[in-house]
C-alpha positions in Angstrom: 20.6 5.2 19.6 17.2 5.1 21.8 14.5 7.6 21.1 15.5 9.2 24.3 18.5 9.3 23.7 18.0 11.2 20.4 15.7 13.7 22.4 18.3 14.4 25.3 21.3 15.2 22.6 18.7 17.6 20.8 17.7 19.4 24.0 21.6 19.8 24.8 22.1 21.0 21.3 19.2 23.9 22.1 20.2 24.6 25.7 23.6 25.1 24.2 22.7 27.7 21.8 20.6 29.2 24.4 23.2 29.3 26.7 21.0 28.2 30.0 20.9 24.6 32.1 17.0 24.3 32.1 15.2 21.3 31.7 13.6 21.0 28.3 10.5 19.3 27.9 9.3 17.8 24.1 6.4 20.8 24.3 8.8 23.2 25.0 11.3 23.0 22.5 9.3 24.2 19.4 9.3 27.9 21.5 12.9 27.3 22.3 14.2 26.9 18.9 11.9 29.8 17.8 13.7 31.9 20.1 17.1 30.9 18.9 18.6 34.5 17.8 19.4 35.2 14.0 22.6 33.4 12.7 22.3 30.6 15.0 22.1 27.0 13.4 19.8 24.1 14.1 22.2 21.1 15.7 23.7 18.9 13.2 22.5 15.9 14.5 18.7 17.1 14.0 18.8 17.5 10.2 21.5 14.9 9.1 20.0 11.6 10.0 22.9 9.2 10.0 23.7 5.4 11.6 20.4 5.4 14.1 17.2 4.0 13.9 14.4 6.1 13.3 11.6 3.8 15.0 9.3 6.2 16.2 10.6 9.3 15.0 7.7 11.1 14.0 5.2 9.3 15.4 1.6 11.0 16.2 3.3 14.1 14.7 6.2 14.7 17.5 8.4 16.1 14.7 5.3 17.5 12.5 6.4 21.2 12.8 10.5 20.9 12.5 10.1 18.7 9.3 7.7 21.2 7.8 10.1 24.3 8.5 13.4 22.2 7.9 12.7 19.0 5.6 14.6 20.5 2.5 17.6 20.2 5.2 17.3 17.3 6.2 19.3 14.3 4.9 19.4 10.5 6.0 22.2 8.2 5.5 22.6 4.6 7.0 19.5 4.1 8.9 19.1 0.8 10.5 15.2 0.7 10.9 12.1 2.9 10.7 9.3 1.0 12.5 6.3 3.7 12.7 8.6 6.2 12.1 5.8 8.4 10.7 3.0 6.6 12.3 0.1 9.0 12.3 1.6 12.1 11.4 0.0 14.8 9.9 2.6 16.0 7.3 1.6 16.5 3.6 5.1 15.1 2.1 7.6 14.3 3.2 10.7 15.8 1.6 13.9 13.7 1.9 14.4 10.2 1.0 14.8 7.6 3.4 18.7 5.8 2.9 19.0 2.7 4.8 22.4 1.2 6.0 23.1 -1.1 3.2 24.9 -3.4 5.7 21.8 -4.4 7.6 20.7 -7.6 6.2 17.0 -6.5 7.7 15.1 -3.6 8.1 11.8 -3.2 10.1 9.7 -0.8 7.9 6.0 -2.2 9.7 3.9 0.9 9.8 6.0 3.0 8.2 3.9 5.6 7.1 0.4 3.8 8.4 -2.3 6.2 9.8 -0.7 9.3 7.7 -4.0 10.6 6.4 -2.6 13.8 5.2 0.2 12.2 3.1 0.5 13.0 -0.6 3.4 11.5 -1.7 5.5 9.2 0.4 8.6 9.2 0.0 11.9 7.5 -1.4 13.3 4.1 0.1 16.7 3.6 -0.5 18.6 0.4 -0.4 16.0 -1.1 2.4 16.2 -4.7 2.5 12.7 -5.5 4.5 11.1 -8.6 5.7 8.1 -7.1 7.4 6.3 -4.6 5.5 3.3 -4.9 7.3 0.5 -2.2 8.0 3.4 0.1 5.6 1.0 2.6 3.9 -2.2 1.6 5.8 -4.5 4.6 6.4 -3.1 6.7 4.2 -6.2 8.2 2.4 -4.8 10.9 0.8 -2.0 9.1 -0.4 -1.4 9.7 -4.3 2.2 8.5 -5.0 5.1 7.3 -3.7 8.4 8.2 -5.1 10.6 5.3 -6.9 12.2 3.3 -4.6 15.3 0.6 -4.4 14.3 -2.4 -2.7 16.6 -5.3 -1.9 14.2 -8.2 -1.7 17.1 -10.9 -1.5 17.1 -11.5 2.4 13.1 -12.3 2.0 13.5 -14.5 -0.9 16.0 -16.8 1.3 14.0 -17.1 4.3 12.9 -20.7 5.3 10.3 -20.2 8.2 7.2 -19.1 6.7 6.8 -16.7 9.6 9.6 -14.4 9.0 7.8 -12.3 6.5 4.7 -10.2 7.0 2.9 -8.1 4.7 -0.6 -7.9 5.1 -2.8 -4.8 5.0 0.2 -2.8 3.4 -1.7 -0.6 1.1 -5.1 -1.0 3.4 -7.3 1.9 2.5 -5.0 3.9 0.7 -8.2 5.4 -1.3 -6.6 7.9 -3.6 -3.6 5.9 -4.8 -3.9 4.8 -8.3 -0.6 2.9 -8.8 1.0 0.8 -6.5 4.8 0.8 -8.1 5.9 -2.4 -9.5 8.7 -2.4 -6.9 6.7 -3.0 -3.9 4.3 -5.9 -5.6 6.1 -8.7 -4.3 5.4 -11.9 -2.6 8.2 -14.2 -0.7 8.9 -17.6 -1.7 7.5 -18.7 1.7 5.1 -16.7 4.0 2.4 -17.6 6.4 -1.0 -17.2 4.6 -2.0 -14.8 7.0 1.1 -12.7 6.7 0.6 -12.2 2.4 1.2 -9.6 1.5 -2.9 -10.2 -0.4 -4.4 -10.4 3.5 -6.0 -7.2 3.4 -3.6 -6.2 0.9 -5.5 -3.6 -1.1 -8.5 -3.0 0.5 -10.6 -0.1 0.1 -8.2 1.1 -2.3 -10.8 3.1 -3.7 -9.1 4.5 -7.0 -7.1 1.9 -7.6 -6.8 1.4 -11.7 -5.2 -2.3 -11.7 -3.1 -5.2 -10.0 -2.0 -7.4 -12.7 0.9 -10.2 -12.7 0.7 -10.5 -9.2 3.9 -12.8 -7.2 3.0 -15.4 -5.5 5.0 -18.0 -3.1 6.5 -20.5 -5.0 7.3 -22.7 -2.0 4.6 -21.8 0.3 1.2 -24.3 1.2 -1.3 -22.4 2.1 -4.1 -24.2 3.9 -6.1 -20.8 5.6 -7.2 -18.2 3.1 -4.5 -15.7 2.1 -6.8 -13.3 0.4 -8.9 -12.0 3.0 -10.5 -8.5 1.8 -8.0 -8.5 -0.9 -9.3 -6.1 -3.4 -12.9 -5.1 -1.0 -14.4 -1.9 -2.4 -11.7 -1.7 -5.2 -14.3 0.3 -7.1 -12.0 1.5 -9.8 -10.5 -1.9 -10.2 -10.4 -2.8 -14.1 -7.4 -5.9 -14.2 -6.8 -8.4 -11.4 -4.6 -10.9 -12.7 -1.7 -13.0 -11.2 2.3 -13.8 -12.2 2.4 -17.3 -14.8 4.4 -19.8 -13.0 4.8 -23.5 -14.8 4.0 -24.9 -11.4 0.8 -26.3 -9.2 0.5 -24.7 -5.9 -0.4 -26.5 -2.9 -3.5 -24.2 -1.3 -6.6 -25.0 0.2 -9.7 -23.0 1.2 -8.7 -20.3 -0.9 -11.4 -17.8 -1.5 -10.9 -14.7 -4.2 -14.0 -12.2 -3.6 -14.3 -10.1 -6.6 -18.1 -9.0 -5.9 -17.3 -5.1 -4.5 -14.9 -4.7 -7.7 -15.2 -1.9 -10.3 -19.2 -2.2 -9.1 -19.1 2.3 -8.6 -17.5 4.8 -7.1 -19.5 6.8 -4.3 -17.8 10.1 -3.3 -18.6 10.1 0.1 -14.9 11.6 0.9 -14.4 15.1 -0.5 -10.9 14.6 -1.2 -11.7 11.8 -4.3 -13.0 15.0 -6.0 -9.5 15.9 -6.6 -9.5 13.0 -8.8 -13.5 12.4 -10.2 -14.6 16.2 -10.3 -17.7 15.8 -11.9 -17.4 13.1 -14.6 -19.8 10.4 -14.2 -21.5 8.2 -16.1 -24.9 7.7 -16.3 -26.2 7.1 -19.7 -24.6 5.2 -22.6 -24.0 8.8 -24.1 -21.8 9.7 -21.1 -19.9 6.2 -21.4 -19.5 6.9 -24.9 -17.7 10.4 -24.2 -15.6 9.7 -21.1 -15.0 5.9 -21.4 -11.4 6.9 -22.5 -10.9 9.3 -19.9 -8.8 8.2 -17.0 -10.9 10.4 -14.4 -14.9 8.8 -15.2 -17.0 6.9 -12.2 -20.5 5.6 -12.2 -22.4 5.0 -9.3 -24.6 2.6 -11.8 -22.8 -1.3 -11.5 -23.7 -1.4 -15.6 -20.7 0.6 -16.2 -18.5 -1.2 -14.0 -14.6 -0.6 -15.0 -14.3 -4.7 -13.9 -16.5 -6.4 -16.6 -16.4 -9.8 -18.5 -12.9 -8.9 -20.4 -12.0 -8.1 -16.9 -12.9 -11.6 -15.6 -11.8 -13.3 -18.6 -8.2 -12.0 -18.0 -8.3 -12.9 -14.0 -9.7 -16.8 -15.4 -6.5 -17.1 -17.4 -4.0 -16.1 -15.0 -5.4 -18.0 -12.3 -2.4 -20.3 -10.5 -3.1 -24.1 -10.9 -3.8 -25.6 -7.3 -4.1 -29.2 -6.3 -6.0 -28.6 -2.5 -9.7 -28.5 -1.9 -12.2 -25.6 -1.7 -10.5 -22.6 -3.7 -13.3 -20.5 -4.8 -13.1 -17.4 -7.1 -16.5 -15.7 -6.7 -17.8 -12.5 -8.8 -21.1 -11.4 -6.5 -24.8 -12.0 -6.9 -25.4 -8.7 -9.5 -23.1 -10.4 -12.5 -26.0 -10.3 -15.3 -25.3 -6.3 -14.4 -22.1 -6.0 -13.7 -20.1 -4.0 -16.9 -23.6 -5.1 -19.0 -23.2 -1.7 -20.4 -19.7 -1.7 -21.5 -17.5 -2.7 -24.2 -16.4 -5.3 -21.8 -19.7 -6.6 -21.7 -21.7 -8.4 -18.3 -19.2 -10.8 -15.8 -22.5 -12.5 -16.2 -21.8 -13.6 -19.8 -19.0 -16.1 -18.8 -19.1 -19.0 -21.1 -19.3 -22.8 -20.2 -15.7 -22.6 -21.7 -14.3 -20.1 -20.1 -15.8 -21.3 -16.3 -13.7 -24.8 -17.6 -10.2 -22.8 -17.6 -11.1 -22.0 -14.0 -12.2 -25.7 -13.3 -9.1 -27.3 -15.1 -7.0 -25.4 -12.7 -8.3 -26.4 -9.4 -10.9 -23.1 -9.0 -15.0 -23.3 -8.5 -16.4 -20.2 -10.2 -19.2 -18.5 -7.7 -21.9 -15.7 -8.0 -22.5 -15.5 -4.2 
Protein backbone atom coordinates (compact mmCIF):
# COMPACT_ATOMS: atom_id res chain seq x y z
CA UNK A 1 0.00 0.00 0.00
CA UNK A 2 1.39 3.63 -1.10
CA UNK A 3 1.99 6.21 1.47
CA UNK A 4 -1.00 7.95 0.17
CA UNK A 5 -2.79 5.41 0.21
CA UNK A 6 -2.08 4.77 3.95
CA UNK A 7 -2.96 8.61 4.61
CA UNK A 8 -6.38 8.60 2.72
CA UNK A 9 -7.72 5.23 4.71
CA UNK A 10 -6.58 7.16 8.00
CA UNK A 11 -8.38 10.35 7.13
CA UNK A 12 -11.58 8.11 6.31
CA UNK A 13 -11.08 6.39 9.53
CA UNK A 14 -11.25 10.11 11.38
CA UNK A 15 -13.89 11.63 9.12
CA UNK A 16 -15.82 8.49 10.11
CA UNK A 17 -15.72 8.94 13.74
CA UNK A 18 -16.33 12.52 13.23
CA UNK A 19 -19.15 11.96 11.29
CA UNK A 20 -18.48 14.90 8.52
CA UNK A 21 -17.14 14.66 4.56
CA UNK A 22 -14.33 17.37 4.90
CA UNK A 23 -11.19 17.19 3.37
CA UNK A 24 -8.47 16.34 5.74
CA UNK A 25 -5.18 17.67 5.37
CA UNK A 26 -1.82 15.90 7.15
CA UNK A 27 -1.69 19.29 9.55
CA UNK A 28 -5.05 18.88 10.36
CA UNK A 29 -5.51 15.67 11.64
CA UNK A 30 -3.47 15.90 14.90
CA UNK A 31 -6.60 18.58 15.99
CA UNK A 32 -9.05 16.19 14.46
CA UNK A 33 -8.16 13.15 16.42
CA UNK A 34 -7.88 15.37 19.58
CA UNK A 35 -11.35 16.23 19.09
CA UNK A 36 -12.52 12.77 18.79
CA UNK A 37 -15.17 12.52 21.82
CA UNK A 38 -14.43 10.13 24.89
CA UNK A 39 -14.93 6.36 24.06
CA UNK A 40 -14.10 6.63 20.59
CA UNK A 41 -11.14 4.42 19.31
CA UNK A 42 -8.24 5.28 17.11
CA UNK A 43 -8.73 3.23 13.55
CA UNK A 44 -7.33 -0.16 13.55
CA UNK A 45 -5.35 0.19 10.74
CA UNK A 46 -3.28 3.14 12.51
CA UNK A 47 -1.88 1.11 15.39
CA UNK A 48 -1.71 -2.46 13.97
CA UNK A 49 0.86 -2.23 11.30
CA UNK A 50 0.31 -5.32 9.20
CA UNK A 51 1.30 -6.63 5.34
CA UNK A 52 2.48 -2.85 4.06
CA UNK A 53 5.56 -1.26 3.65
CA UNK A 54 6.49 1.34 5.93
CA UNK A 55 8.96 3.39 3.56
CA UNK A 56 8.57 6.73 4.69
CA UNK A 57 6.37 6.36 7.50
CA UNK A 58 7.66 8.65 9.87
CA UNK A 59 9.85 10.52 7.96
CA UNK A 60 10.90 14.22 9.16
CA UNK A 61 8.63 13.47 12.07
CA UNK A 62 4.99 13.18 10.11
CA UNK A 63 3.91 10.62 12.77
CA UNK A 64 6.18 12.21 15.69
CA UNK A 65 3.16 13.12 17.95
CA UNK A 66 0.70 9.88 17.30
CA UNK A 67 3.67 7.50 18.16
CA UNK A 68 4.51 9.36 21.27
CA UNK A 69 0.74 9.34 22.62
CA UNK A 70 0.03 5.73 21.04
CA UNK A 71 3.36 3.68 20.59
CA UNK A 72 2.63 1.17 23.56
CA UNK A 73 -0.40 0.36 20.99
CA UNK A 74 1.01 0.02 18.30
CA UNK A 75 2.01 -3.46 16.82
CA UNK A 76 3.73 -4.53 13.41
CA UNK A 77 3.41 -7.79 11.78
CA UNK A 78 4.65 -8.70 8.19
CA UNK A 79 6.15 -5.60 6.96
CA UNK A 80 7.64 -5.79 3.57
CA UNK A 81 10.20 -2.79 3.76
CA UNK A 82 11.00 0.28 5.89
CA UNK A 83 13.25 2.49 3.74
CA UNK A 84 13.61 5.91 5.86
CA UNK A 85 10.85 4.97 7.65
CA UNK A 86 12.02 7.07 10.62
CA UNK A 87 14.30 9.19 8.63
CA UNK A 88 14.81 12.39 10.67
CA UNK A 89 12.38 12.00 13.30
CA UNK A 90 12.56 13.51 16.47
CA UNK A 91 11.20 10.72 18.76
CA UNK A 92 13.22 9.50 21.81
CA UNK A 93 12.41 5.63 21.46
CA UNK A 94 10.66 4.02 19.71
CA UNK A 95 8.37 1.61 21.49
CA UNK A 96 7.36 -1.49 19.34
CA UNK A 97 9.49 -3.72 17.50
CA UNK A 98 9.71 -3.81 13.91
CA UNK A 99 8.33 -7.63 12.48
CA UNK A 100 9.17 -8.09 8.94
CA UNK A 101 7.17 -10.50 6.57
CA UNK A 102 9.30 -13.54 6.82
CA UNK A 103 8.36 -14.32 3.20
CA UNK A 104 10.18 -11.53 1.66
CA UNK A 105 13.41 -12.80 0.50
CA UNK A 106 14.66 -8.83 0.81
CA UNK A 107 14.00 -6.07 2.78
CA UNK A 108 15.12 -2.35 2.11
CA UNK A 109 16.06 -1.10 5.64
CA UNK A 110 18.58 2.00 4.00
CA UNK A 111 18.15 4.82 6.30
CA UNK A 112 16.20 3.34 8.57
CA UNK A 113 16.61 5.34 11.48
CA UNK A 114 19.37 7.87 9.84
CA UNK A 115 19.18 11.53 10.92
CA UNK A 116 17.24 10.54 14.31
CA UNK A 117 19.20 12.75 16.57
CA UNK A 118 16.92 12.34 19.43
CA UNK A 119 16.92 8.48 19.39
CA UNK A 120 17.94 6.61 22.50
CA UNK A 121 17.36 3.27 21.89
CA UNK A 122 16.33 1.99 18.49
CA UNK A 123 14.36 -0.52 18.30
CA UNK A 124 13.81 -4.32 17.64
CA UNK A 125 14.20 -5.99 14.00
CA UNK A 126 12.51 -8.94 13.67
CA UNK A 127 13.09 -11.60 11.10
CA UNK A 128 14.45 -8.79 8.42
CA UNK A 129 16.42 -10.36 5.82
CA UNK A 130 18.34 -7.11 4.38
CA UNK A 131 20.72 -6.49 1.63
CA UNK A 132 21.12 -2.76 1.89
CA UNK A 133 21.70 -1.49 5.19
CA UNK A 134 23.10 1.55 4.18
CA UNK A 135 23.07 5.05 5.96
CA UNK A 136 20.78 2.59 8.83
CA UNK A 137 21.74 4.46 12.03
CA UNK A 138 23.60 7.39 10.52
CA UNK A 139 23.20 10.62 12.52
CA UNK A 140 21.90 9.22 15.34
CA UNK A 141 23.96 11.11 18.07
CA UNK A 142 22.12 10.32 20.86
CA UNK A 143 21.77 6.95 20.06
CA UNK A 144 22.77 4.54 23.09
CA UNK A 145 21.33 1.09 22.32
CA UNK A 146 19.55 -0.86 20.11
CA UNK A 147 17.39 -3.64 21.25
CA UNK A 148 18.47 -7.43 20.20
CA UNK A 149 17.49 -8.12 16.96
CA UNK A 150 16.97 -11.31 14.46
CA UNK A 151 18.57 -10.91 11.34
CA UNK A 152 18.43 -13.35 8.43
CA UNK A 153 21.71 -12.66 6.72
CA UNK A 154 21.23 -15.77 4.25
CA UNK A 155 19.87 -13.84 1.08
CA UNK A 156 23.20 -11.57 1.40
CA UNK A 157 25.47 -14.32 1.81
CA UNK A 158 24.21 -15.88 -1.71
CA UNK A 159 24.42 -12.91 -3.72
CA UNK A 160 26.87 -13.03 -6.72
CA UNK A 161 26.98 -9.37 -8.11
CA UNK A 162 29.10 -7.46 -5.81
CA UNK A 163 26.73 -4.55 -6.20
CA UNK A 164 23.69 -6.00 -4.59
CA UNK A 165 24.79 -5.17 -1.02
CA UNK A 166 25.42 -1.76 0.47
CA UNK A 167 26.38 -0.88 3.84
CA UNK A 168 28.50 1.86 4.18
CA UNK A 169 28.12 4.72 6.76
CA UNK A 170 25.63 2.47 8.86
CA UNK A 171 26.71 3.55 12.18
CA UNK A 172 28.20 7.12 10.82
CA UNK A 173 28.35 9.41 13.78
CA UNK A 174 26.39 7.50 16.12
CA UNK A 175 28.59 9.32 19.02
CA UNK A 176 27.01 8.00 22.14
CA UNK A 177 26.76 4.31 21.22
CA UNK A 178 29.11 2.11 22.91
CA UNK A 179 28.26 -1.28 21.44
CA UNK A 180 27.42 -2.10 18.20
CA UNK A 181 25.56 -5.65 18.72
CA UNK A 182 27.29 -8.57 17.40
CA UNK A 183 24.25 -9.23 15.17
CA UNK A 184 24.64 -6.34 12.91
CA UNK A 185 28.69 -6.71 12.43
CA UNK A 186 28.57 -8.50 9.33
CA UNK A 187 30.20 -8.38 5.97
CA UNK A 188 28.81 -10.26 2.67
CA UNK A 189 30.82 -12.68 0.87
CA UNK A 190 30.93 -10.33 -2.06
CA UNK A 191 30.35 -6.41 -2.02
CA UNK A 192 31.61 -3.51 -3.84
CA UNK A 193 34.48 -1.90 -1.80
CA UNK A 194 32.66 1.13 -1.71
CA UNK A 195 29.48 -0.44 -0.51
CA UNK A 196 31.39 -2.25 2.89
CA UNK A 197 29.85 -2.08 5.35
CA UNK A 198 33.78 -0.42 6.80
CA UNK A 199 33.25 2.79 4.10
CA UNK A 200 32.49 5.21 6.66
CA UNK A 201 31.31 2.47 8.77
CA UNK A 202 32.02 3.81 12.24
CA UNK A 203 32.98 7.15 11.92
CA UNK A 204 32.80 9.67 14.56
CA UNK A 205 31.54 7.08 16.76
CA UNK A 206 32.75 9.02 19.48
CA UNK A 207 32.23 6.57 22.56
CA UNK A 208 32.65 3.64 20.91
CA UNK A 209 34.57 1.01 23.37
CA UNK A 210 35.65 -1.73 20.61
CA UNK A 211 35.28 -3.51 17.10
CA UNK A 212 37.00 -6.65 17.31
CA UNK A 213 36.66 -9.91 14.96
CA UNK A 214 35.42 -8.00 12.30
CA UNK A 215 33.80 -10.12 8.85
CA UNK A 216 35.17 -9.70 5.96
CA UNK A 217 34.32 -10.84 2.18
CA UNK A 218 35.62 -14.04 1.55
CA UNK A 219 35.08 -13.83 -2.21
CA UNK A 220 35.31 -10.20 -2.75
CA UNK A 221 38.66 -8.32 -4.63
CA UNK A 222 38.81 -5.21 -3.63
CA UNK A 223 41.02 -2.91 -5.72
CA UNK A 224 39.62 0.84 -4.34
CA UNK A 225 39.85 1.33 -0.56
CA UNK A 226 37.01 -0.14 1.42
CA UNK A 227 37.92 1.56 4.62
CA UNK A 228 37.42 5.11 4.04
CA UNK A 229 36.96 7.01 7.49
CA UNK A 230 36.42 3.71 9.05
CA UNK A 231 37.02 4.29 12.71
CA UNK A 232 37.79 8.57 12.18
CA UNK A 233 37.51 10.24 15.58
CA UNK A 234 36.83 6.79 17.38
CA UNK A 235 38.32 8.50 20.43
CA UNK A 236 37.20 5.77 22.88
CA UNK A 237 38.41 3.12 20.61
CA UNK A 238 40.56 0.49 22.64
CA UNK A 239 40.47 -2.98 20.15
CA UNK A 240 40.27 -2.90 16.36
CA UNK A 241 40.82 -6.25 15.30
CA UNK A 242 39.41 -8.42 12.27
CA UNK A 243 37.66 -12.13 11.92
CA UNK A 244 40.84 -15.08 11.28
CA UNK A 245 40.11 -16.58 7.98
CA UNK A 246 42.89 -19.41 6.67
CA UNK A 247 42.66 -17.53 3.40
CA UNK A 248 44.74 -14.62 1.32
CA UNK A 249 42.57 -11.89 0.17
CA UNK A 250 42.85 -10.33 -3.07
CA UNK A 251 42.90 -6.24 -2.19
CA UNK A 252 44.78 -3.49 -3.36
CA UNK A 253 45.31 0.13 -2.23
CA UNK A 254 43.96 -0.63 1.02
CA UNK A 255 44.51 1.97 3.53
CA UNK A 256 43.59 1.42 7.51
CA UNK A 257 43.86 5.04 9.28
CA UNK A 258 44.18 4.51 12.92
CA UNK A 259 45.76 8.04 13.70
CA UNK A 260 42.35 9.85 15.31
CA UNK A 261 41.83 6.51 17.51
CA UNK A 262 41.57 6.48 21.32
CA UNK A 263 43.94 9.89 20.78
CA UNK A 264 40.95 11.99 23.56
CA UNK A 265 37.76 12.66 24.10
CA UNK A 266 36.68 16.46 23.74
CA UNK A 267 33.15 17.11 25.07
CA UNK A 268 32.15 19.63 22.77
CA UNK A 269 28.48 18.03 22.71
CA UNK A 270 26.68 18.25 26.06
CA UNK A 271 24.90 15.20 25.75
CA UNK A 272 28.47 12.94 26.11
CA UNK A 273 28.22 14.24 29.73
CA UNK A 274 25.58 11.70 30.19
CA UNK A 275 28.31 9.35 29.74
CA UNK A 276 31.92 11.15 30.94
CA UNK A 277 30.53 13.48 33.79
CA UNK A 278 33.51 14.67 35.11
CA UNK A 279 36.11 11.83 35.07
CA UNK A 280 39.13 12.73 33.27
CA UNK A 281 42.42 11.98 33.36
CA UNK A 282 45.08 14.17 33.58
CA UNK A 283 47.88 12.97 35.78
CA UNK A 284 49.16 9.39 36.26
CA UNK A 285 47.31 9.59 39.72
CA UNK A 286 43.96 10.11 37.92
CA UNK A 287 44.91 7.11 35.47
CA UNK A 288 45.76 5.13 38.32
CA UNK A 289 42.18 5.71 39.99
CA UNK A 290 39.80 5.60 37.03
CA UNK A 291 41.78 3.43 34.55
CA UNK A 292 39.23 0.60 35.54
CA UNK A 293 36.35 2.68 35.30
CA UNK A 294 34.22 2.26 32.18
CA UNK A 295 33.24 6.11 32.12
CA UNK A 296 37.21 7.95 32.15
CA UNK A 297 38.48 10.35 29.04
CA UNK A 298 41.58 12.33 28.59
CA UNK A 299 41.88 15.08 26.42
CA UNK A 300 45.93 14.35 26.82
CA UNK A 301 46.85 11.53 23.71
CA UNK A 302 49.39 9.85 26.63
CA UNK A 303 46.48 8.22 28.04
CA UNK A 304 45.06 7.13 24.96
CA UNK A 305 42.47 3.93 25.48
CA UNK A 306 44.19 2.70 21.80
CA UNK A 307 47.90 2.08 22.87
CA UNK A 308 50.72 -0.48 21.78
CA UNK A 309 48.65 -3.68 23.21
CA UNK A 310 46.01 -2.08 21.16
CA UNK A 311 48.14 -2.11 18.03
CA UNK A 312 49.67 -5.28 18.76
CA UNK A 313 46.26 -7.02 18.79
CA UNK A 314 45.11 -5.09 15.36
CA UNK A 315 48.94 -6.51 13.83
CA UNK A 316 47.82 -10.03 14.54
CA UNK A 317 44.56 -10.10 13.20
CA UNK A 318 45.39 -8.34 10.18
CA UNK A 319 43.94 -10.50 6.91
CA UNK A 320 46.81 -11.74 4.65
CA UNK A 321 46.52 -9.91 1.13
CA UNK A 322 48.45 -10.62 -2.06
CA UNK A 323 47.68 -6.88 -4.02
CA UNK A 324 49.90 -3.82 -3.86
CA UNK A 325 49.71 -0.74 -1.64
CA UNK A 326 47.72 -1.82 1.64
CA UNK A 327 48.88 0.43 4.23
CA UNK A 328 47.91 0.32 7.96
CA UNK A 329 49.01 3.75 9.39
CA UNK A 330 48.95 4.80 13.24
CA UNK A 331 49.45 8.91 12.86
CA UNK A 332 52.51 11.12 13.29
CA UNK A 333 52.15 11.43 17.49
CA UNK A 334 52.94 7.51 18.06
CA UNK A 335 56.08 8.08 20.59
CA UNK A 336 52.78 9.71 22.63
CA UNK A 337 50.21 7.90 21.85
CA UNK A 338 49.10 5.52 25.20
CA UNK A 339 53.00 6.36 26.46
CA UNK A 340 51.27 6.77 29.73
CA UNK A 341 49.44 3.59 30.07
CA UNK A 342 49.80 0.07 30.92
CA UNK A 343 49.49 -0.47 27.23
CA UNK A 344 52.43 1.47 26.78
CA UNK A 345 53.37 4.05 23.40
CA UNK A 346 51.98 2.66 19.67
CA UNK A 347 55.39 4.06 19.19
CA UNK A 348 57.11 1.15 20.90
CA UNK A 349 56.25 -1.35 18.02
CA UNK A 350 59.08 -3.76 17.66
CA UNK A 351 61.07 -4.69 14.38
CA UNK A 352 59.15 -7.98 15.07
CA UNK A 353 56.06 -7.11 15.44
CA UNK A 354 56.13 -4.45 12.22
CA UNK A 355 57.37 -8.10 10.41
CA UNK A 356 53.78 -9.78 11.23
CA UNK A 357 52.32 -6.87 9.38
CA UNK A 358 54.99 -7.22 6.49
CA UNK A 359 54.60 -11.10 6.25
CA UNK A 360 51.01 -10.47 5.52
CA UNK A 361 51.04 -8.16 2.71
CA UNK A 362 50.69 -4.67 5.08
CA UNK A 363 53.35 -1.52 5.18
CA UNK A 364 53.14 -0.17 8.71
CA UNK A 365 52.95 3.97 8.56
CA UNK A 366 53.21 6.87 11.15
CA UNK A 367 51.85 9.55 8.63
Amino acid sequence: MALTDKLTSIANAIREKTSTSDRLTLDAMPTAIRGIKSGSTIPDKALHLKNISLNYYDMYGTWDWFIEANGNQITTENIQSAESAFWDSNLVEIPFDINFDSNIDNHPISGMFAASDNLVEAPALINVKPLNTSSLFSGCDRLQSIKPSVIDWSVADAVTDEWACDMGSMFRSCRNLREIPREWLYCPPMVYSGCSPYYMGFEECRSLSELTELPLPTQQSWYEDAFVDVVYRCERLKEFTFKHYDQAFDWSNQYINLANVGTKVVLYDSYLWDFYGYKEIKTAEDYAALKNDADWWTEKPEFSRYNHTSAVNTINSLPTVTGESNIIDFGTNCATRGSATDGGAIGNLTEEEIAIATSKGWTVTYS
